[in-house]
mmCIF file of the N, C-alpha and C atoms, coordinates in Angstrom:
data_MODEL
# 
_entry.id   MODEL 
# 
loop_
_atom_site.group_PDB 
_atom_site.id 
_atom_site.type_symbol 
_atom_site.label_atom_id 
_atom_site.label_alt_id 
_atom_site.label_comp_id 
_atom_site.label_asym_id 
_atom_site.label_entity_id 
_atom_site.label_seq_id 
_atom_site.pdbx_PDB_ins_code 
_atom_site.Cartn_x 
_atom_site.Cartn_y 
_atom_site.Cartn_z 
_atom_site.occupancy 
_atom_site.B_iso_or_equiv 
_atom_site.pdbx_formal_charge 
_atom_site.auth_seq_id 
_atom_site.auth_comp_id 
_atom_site.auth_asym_id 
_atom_site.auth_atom_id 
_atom_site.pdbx_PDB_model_num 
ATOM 1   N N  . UNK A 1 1  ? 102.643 -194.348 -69.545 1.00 0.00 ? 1  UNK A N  1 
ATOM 2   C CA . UNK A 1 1  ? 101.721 -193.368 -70.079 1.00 0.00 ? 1  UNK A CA 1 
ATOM 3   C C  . UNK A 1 1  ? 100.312 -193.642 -69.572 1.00 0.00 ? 1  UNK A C  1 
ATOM 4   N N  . UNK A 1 2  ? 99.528  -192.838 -69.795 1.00 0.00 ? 2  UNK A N  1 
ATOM 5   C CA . UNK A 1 2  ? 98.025  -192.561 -69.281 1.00 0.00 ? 2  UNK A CA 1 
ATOM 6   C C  . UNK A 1 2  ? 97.251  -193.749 -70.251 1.00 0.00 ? 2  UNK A C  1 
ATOM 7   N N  . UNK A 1 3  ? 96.569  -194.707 -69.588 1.00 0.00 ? 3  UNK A N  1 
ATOM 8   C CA . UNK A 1 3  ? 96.211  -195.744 -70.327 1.00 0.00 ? 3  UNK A CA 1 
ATOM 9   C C  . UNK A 1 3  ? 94.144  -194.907 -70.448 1.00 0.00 ? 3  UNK A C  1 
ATOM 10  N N  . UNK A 1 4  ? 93.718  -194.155 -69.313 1.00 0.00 ? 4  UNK A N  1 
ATOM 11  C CA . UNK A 1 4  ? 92.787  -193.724 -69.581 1.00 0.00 ? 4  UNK A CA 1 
ATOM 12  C C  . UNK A 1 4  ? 92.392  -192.093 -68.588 1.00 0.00 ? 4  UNK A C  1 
ATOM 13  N N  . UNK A 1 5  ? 91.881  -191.293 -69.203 1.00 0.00 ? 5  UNK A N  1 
ATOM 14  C CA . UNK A 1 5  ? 91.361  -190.174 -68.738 1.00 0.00 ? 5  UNK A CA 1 
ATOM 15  C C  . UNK A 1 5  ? 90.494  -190.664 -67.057 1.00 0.00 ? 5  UNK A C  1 
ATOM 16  N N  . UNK A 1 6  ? 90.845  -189.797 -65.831 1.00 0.00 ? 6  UNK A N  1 
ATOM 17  C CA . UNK A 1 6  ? 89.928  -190.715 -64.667 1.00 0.00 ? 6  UNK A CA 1 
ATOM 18  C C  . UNK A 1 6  ? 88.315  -190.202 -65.068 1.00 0.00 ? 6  UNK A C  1 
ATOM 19  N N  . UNK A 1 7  ? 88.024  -189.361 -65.767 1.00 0.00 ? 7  UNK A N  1 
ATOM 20  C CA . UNK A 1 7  ? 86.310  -189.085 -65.442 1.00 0.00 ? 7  UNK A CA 1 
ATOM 21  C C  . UNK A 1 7  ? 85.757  -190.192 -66.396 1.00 0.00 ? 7  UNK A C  1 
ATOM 22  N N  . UNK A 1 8  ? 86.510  -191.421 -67.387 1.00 0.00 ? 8  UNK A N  1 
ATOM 23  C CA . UNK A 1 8  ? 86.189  -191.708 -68.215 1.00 0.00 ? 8  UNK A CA 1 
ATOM 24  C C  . UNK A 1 8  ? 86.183  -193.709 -67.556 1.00 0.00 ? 8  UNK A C  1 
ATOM 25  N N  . UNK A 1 9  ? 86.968  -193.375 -66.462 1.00 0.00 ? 9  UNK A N  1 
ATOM 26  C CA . UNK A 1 9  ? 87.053  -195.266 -65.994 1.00 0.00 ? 9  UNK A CA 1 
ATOM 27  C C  . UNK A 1 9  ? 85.376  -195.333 -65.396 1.00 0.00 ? 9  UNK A C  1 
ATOM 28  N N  . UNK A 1 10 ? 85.244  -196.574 -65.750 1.00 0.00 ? 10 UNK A N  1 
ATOM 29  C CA . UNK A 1 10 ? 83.819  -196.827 -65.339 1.00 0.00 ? 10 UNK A CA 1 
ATOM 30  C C  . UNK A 1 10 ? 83.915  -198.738 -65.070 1.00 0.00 ? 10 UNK A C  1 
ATOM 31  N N  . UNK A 1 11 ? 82.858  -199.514 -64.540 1.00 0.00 ? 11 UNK A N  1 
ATOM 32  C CA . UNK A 1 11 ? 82.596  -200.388 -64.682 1.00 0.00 ? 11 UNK A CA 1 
ATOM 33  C C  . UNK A 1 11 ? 83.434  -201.715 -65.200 1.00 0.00 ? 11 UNK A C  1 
ATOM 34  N N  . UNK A 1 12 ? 83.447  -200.620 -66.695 1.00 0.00 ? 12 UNK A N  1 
ATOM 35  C CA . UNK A 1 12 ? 84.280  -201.648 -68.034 1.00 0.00 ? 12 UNK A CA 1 
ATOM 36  C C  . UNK A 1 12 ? 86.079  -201.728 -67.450 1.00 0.00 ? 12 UNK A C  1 
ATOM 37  N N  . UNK A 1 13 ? 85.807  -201.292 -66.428 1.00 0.00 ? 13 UNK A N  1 
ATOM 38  C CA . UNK A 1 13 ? 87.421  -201.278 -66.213 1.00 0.00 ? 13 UNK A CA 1 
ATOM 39  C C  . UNK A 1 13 ? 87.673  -202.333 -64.844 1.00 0.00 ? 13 UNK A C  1 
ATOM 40  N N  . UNK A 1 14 ? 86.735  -203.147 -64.313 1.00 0.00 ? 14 UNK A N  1 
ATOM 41  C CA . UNK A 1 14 ? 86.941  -203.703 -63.345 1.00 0.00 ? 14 UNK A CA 1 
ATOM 42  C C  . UNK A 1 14 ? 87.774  -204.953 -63.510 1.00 0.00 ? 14 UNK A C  1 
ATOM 43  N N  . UNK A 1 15 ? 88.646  -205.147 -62.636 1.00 0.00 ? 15 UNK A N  1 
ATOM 44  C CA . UNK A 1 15 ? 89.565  -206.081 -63.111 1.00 0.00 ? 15 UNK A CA 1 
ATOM 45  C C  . UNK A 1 15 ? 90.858  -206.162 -63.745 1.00 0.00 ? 15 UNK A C  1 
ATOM 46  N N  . UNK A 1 16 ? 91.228  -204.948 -64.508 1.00 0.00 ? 16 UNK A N  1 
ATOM 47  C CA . UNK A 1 16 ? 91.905  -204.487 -65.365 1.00 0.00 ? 16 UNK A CA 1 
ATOM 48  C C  . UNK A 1 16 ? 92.834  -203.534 -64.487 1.00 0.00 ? 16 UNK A C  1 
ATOM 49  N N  . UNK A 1 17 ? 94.122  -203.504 -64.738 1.00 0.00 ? 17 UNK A N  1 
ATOM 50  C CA . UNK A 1 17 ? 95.229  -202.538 -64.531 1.00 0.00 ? 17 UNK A CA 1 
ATOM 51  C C  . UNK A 1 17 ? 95.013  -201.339 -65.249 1.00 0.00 ? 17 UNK A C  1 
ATOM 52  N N  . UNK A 1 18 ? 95.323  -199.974 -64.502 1.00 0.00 ? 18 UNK A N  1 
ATOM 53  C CA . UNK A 1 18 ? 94.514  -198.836 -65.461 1.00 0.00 ? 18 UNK A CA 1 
ATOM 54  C C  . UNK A 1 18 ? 95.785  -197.633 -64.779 1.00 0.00 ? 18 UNK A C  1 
ATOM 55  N N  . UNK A 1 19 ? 96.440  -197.134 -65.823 1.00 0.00 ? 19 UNK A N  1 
ATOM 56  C CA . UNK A 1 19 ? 97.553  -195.904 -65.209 1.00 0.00 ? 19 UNK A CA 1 
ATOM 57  C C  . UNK A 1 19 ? 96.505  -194.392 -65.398 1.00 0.00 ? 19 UNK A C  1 
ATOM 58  N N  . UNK A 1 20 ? 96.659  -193.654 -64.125 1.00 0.00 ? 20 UNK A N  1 
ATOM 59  C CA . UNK A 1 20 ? 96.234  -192.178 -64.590 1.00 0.00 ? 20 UNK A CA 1 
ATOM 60  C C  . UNK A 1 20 ? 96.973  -191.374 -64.013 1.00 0.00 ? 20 UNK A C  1 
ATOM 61  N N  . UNK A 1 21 ? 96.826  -190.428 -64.529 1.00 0.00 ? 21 UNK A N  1 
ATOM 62  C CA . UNK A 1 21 ? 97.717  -188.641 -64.400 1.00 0.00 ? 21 UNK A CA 1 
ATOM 63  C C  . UNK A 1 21 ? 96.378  -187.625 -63.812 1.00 0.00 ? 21 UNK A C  1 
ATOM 64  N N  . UNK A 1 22 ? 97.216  -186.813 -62.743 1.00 0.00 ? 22 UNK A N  1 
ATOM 65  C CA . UNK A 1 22 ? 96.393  -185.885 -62.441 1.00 0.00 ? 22 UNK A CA 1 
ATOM 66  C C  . UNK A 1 22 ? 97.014  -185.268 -61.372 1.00 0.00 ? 22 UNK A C  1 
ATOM 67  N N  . UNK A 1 23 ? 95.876  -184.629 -60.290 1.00 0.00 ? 23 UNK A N  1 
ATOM 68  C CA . UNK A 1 23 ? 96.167  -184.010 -59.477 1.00 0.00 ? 23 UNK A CA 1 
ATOM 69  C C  . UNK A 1 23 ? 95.376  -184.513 -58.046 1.00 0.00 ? 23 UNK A C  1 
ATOM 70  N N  . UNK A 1 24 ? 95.792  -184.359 -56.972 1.00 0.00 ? 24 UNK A N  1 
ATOM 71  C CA . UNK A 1 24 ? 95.190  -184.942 -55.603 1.00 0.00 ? 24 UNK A CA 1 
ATOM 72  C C  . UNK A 1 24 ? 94.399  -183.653 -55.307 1.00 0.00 ? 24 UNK A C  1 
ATOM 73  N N  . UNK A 1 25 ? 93.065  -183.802 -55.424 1.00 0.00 ? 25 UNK A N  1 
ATOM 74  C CA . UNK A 1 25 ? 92.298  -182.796 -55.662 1.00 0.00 ? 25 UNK A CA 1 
ATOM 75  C C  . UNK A 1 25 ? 91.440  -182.358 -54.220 1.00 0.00 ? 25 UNK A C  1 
ATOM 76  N N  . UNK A 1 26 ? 91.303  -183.791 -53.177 1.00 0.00 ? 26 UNK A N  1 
ATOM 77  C CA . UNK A 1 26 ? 91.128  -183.787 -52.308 1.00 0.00 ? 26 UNK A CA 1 
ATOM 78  C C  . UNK A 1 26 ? 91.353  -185.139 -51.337 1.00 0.00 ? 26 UNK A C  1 
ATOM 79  N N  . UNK A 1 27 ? 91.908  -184.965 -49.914 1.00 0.00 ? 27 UNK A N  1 
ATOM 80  C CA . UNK A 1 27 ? 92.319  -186.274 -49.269 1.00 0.00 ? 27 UNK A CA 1 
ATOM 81  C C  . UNK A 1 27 ? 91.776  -186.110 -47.990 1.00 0.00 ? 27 UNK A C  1 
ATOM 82  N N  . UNK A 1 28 ? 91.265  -187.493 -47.908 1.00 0.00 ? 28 UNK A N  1 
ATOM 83  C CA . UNK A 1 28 ? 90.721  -187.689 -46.725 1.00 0.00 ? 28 UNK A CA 1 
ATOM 84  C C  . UNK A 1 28 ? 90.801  -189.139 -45.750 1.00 0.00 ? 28 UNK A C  1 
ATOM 85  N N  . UNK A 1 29 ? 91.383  -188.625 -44.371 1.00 0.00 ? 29 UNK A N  1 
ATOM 86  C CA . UNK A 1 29 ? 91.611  -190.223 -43.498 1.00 0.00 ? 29 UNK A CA 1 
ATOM 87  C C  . UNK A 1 29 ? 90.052  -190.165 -42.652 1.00 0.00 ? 29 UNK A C  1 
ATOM 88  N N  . UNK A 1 30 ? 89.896  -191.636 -43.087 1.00 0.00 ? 30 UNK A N  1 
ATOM 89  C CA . UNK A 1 30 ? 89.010  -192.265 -42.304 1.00 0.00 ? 30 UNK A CA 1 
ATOM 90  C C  . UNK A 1 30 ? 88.936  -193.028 -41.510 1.00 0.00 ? 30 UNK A C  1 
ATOM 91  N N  . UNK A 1 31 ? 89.722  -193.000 -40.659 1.00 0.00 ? 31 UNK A N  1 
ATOM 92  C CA . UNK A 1 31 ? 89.920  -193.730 -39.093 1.00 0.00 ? 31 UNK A CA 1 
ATOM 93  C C  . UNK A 1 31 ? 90.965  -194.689 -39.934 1.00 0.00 ? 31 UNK A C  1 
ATOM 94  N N  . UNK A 1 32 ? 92.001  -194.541 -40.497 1.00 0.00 ? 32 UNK A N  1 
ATOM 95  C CA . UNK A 1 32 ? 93.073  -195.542 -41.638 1.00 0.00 ? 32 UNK A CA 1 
ATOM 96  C C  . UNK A 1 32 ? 92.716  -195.852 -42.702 1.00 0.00 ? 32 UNK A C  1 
ATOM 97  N N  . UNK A 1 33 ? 91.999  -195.366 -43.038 1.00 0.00 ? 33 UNK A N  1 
ATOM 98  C CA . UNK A 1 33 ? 91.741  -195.688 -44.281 1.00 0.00 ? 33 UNK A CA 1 
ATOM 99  C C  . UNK A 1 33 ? 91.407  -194.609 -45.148 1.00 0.00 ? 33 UNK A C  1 
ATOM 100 N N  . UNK A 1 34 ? 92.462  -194.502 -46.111 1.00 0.00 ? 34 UNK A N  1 
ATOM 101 C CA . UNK A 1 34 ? 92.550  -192.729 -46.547 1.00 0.00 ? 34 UNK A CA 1 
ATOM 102 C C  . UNK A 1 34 ? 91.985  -192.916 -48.153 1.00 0.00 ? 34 UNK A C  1 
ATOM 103 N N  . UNK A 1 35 ? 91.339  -191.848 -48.557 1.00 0.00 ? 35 UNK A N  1 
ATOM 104 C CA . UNK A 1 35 ? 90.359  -191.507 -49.716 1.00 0.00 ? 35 UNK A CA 1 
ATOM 105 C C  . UNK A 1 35 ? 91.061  -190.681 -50.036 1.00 0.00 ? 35 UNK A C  1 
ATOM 106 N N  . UNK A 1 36 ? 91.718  -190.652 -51.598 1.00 0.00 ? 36 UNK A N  1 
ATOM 107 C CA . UNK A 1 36 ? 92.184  -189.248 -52.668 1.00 0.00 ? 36 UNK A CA 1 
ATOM 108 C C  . UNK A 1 36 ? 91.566  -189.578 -54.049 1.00 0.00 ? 36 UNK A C  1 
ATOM 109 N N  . UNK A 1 37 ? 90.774  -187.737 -54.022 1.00 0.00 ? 37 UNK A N  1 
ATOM 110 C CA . UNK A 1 37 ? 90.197  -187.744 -55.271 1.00 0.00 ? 37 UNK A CA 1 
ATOM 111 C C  . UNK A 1 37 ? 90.950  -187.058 -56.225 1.00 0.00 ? 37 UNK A C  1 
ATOM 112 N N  . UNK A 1 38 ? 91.480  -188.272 -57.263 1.00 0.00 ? 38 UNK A N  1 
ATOM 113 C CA . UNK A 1 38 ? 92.470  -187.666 -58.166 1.00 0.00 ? 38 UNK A CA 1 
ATOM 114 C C  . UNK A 1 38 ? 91.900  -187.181 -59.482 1.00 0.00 ? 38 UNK A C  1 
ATOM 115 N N  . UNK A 1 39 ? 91.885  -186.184 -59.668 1.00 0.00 ? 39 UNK A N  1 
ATOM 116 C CA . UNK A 1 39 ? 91.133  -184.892 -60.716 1.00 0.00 ? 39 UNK A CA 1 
ATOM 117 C C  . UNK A 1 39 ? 92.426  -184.990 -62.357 1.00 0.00 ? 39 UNK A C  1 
ATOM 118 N N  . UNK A 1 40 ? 91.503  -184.972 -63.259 1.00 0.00 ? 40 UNK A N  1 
ATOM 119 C CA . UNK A 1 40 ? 92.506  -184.554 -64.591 1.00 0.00 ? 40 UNK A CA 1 
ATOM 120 C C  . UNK A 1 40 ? 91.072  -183.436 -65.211 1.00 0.00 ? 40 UNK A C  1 
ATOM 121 N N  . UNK A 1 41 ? 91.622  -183.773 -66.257 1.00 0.00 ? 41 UNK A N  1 
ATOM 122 C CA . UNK A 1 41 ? 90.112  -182.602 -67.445 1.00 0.00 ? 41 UNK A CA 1 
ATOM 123 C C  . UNK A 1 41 ? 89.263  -183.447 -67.508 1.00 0.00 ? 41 UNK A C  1 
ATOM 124 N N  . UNK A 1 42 ? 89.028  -184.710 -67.586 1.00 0.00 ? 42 UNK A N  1 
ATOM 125 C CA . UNK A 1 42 ? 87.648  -185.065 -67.904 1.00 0.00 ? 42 UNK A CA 1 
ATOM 126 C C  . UNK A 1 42 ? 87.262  -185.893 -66.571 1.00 0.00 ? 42 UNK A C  1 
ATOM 127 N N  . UNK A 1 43 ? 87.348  -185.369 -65.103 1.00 0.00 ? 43 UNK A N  1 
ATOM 128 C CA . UNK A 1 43 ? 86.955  -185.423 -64.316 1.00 0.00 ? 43 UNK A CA 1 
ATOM 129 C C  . UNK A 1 43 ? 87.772  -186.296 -63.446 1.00 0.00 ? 43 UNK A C  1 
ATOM 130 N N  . UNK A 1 44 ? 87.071  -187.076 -61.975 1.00 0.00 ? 44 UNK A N  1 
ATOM 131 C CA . UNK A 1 44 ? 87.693  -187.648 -60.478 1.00 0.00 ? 44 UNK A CA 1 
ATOM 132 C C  . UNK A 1 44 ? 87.510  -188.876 -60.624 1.00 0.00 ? 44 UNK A C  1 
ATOM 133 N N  . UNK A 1 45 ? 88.646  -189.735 -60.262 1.00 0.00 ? 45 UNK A N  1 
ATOM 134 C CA . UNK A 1 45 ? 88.476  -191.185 -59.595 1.00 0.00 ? 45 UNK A CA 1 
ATOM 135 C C  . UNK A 1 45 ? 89.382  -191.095 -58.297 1.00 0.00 ? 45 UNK A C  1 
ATOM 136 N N  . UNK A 1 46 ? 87.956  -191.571 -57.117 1.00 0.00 ? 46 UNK A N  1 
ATOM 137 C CA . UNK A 1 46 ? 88.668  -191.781 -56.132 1.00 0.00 ? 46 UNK A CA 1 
ATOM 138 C C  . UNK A 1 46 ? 89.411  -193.134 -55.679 1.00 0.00 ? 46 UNK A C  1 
ATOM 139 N N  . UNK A 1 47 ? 90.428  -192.616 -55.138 1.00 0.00 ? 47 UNK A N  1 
ATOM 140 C CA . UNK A 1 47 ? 91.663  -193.922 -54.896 1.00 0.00 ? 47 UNK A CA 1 
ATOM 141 C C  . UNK A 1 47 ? 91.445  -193.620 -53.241 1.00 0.00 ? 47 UNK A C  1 
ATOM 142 N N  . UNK A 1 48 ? 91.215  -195.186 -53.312 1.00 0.00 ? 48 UNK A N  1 
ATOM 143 C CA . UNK A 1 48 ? 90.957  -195.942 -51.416 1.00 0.00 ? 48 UNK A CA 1 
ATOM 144 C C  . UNK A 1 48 ? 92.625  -196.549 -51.362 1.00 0.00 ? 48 UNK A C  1 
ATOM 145 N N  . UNK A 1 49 ? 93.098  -195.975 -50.041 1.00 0.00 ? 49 UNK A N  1 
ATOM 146 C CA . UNK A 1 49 ? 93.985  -196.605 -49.223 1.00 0.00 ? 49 UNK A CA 1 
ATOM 147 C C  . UNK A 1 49 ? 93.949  -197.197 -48.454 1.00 0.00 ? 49 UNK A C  1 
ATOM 148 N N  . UNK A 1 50 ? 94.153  -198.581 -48.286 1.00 0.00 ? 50 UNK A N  1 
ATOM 149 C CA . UNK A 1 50 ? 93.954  -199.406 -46.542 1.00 0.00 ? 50 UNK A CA 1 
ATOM 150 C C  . UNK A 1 50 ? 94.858  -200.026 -45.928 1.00 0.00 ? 50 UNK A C  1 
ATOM 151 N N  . UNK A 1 51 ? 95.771  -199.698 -44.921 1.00 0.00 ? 51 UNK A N  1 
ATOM 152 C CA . UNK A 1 51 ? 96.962  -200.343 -44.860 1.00 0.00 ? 51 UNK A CA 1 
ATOM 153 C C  . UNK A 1 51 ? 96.979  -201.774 -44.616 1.00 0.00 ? 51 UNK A C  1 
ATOM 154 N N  . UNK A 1 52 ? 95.877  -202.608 -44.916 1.00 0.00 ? 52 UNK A N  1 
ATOM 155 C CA . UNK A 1 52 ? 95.869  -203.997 -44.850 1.00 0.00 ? 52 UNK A CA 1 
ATOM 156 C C  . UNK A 1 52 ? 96.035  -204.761 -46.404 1.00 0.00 ? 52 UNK A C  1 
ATOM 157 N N  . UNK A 1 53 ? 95.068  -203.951 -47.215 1.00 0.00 ? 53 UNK A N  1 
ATOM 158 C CA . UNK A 1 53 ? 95.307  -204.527 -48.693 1.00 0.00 ? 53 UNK A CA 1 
ATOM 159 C C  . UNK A 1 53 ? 96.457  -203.180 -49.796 1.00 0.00 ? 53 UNK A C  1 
ATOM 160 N N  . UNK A 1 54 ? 96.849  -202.360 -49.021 1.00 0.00 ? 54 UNK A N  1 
ATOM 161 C CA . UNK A 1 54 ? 97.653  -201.397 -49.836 1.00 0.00 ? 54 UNK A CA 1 
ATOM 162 C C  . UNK A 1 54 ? 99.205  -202.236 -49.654 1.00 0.00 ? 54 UNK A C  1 
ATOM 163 N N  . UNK A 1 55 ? 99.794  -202.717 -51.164 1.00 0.00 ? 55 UNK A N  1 
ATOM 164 C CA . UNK A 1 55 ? 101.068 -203.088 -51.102 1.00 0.00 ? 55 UNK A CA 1 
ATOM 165 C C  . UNK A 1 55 ? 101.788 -202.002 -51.184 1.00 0.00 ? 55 UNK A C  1 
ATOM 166 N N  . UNK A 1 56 ? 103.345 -202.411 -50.837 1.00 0.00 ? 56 UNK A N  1 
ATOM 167 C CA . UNK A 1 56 ? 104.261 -201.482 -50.926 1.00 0.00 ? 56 UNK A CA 1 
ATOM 168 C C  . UNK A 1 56 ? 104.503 -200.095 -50.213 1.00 0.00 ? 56 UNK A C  1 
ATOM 169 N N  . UNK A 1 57 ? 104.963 -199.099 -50.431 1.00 0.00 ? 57 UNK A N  1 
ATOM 170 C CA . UNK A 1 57 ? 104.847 -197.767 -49.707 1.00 0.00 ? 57 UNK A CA 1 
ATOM 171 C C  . UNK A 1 57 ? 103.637 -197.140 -50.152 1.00 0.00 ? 57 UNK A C  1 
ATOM 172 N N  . UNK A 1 58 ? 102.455 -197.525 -50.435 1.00 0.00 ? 58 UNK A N  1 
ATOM 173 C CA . UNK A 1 58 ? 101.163 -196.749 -51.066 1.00 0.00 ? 58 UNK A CA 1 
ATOM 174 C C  . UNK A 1 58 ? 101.030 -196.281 -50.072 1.00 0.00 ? 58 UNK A C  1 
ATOM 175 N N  . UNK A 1 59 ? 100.286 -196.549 -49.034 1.00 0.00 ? 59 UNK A N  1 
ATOM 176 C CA . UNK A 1 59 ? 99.512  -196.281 -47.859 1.00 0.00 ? 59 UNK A CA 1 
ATOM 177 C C  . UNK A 1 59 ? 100.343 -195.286 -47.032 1.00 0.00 ? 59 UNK A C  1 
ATOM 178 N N  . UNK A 1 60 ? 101.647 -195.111 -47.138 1.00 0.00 ? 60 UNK A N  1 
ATOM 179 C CA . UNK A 1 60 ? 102.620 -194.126 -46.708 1.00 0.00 ? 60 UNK A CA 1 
ATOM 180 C C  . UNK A 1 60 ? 102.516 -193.384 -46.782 1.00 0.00 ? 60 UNK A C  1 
ATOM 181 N N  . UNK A 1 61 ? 102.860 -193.335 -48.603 1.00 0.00 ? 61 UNK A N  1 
ATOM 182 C CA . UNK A 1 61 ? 102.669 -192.277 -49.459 1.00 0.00 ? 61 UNK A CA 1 
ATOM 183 C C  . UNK A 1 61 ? 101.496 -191.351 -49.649 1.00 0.00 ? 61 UNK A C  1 
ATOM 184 N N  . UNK A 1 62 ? 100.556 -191.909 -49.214 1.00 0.00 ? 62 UNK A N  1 
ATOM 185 C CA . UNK A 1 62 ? 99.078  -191.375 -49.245 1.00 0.00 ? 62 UNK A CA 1 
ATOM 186 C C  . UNK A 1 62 ? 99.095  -190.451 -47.869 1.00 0.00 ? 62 UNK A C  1 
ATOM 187 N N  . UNK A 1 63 ? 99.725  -191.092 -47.049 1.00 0.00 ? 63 UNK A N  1 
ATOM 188 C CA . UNK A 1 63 ? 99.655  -190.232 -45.725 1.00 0.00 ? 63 UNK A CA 1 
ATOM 189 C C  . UNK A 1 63 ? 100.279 -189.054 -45.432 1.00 0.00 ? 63 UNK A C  1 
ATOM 190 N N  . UNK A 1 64 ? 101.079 -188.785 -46.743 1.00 0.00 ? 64 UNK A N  1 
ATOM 191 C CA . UNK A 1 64 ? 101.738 -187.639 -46.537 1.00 0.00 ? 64 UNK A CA 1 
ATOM 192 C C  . UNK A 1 64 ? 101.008 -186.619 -47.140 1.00 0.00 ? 64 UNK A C  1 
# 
């Protein structure tokens, strides 16, 4: 389940494991290294992909 709303993670969340729900609102590659701004109702947190520190199929998955 949704541990927090994304327009609402801030600061206080550094360090911490944090689940969110939403929508890929906008994606962008930056020479490998891909940016998605994931949108709910109370606003965007953007999620950085880098295929050097992205475990697992993330960085894949992002590319699609």
């Amino acid at each position: 389940m949704r541990t927090v709303y994304s327009g609402l993670v801030d600061e206080s969340f550094i360090g911490q494991t944090v689940t969110l729900f939403g929508w890929a609102h906008r994606r962008r590659d930056h020479g490998g290294v891909i940016f998605i701004d994931l949108r709910d109702r109370e606003g965007i947190t953007q999620l950085t992909f880098d295929p050097e520190h992205s475990d697992g199929d993330a960085f894949k998955i992002a590319e699609t």
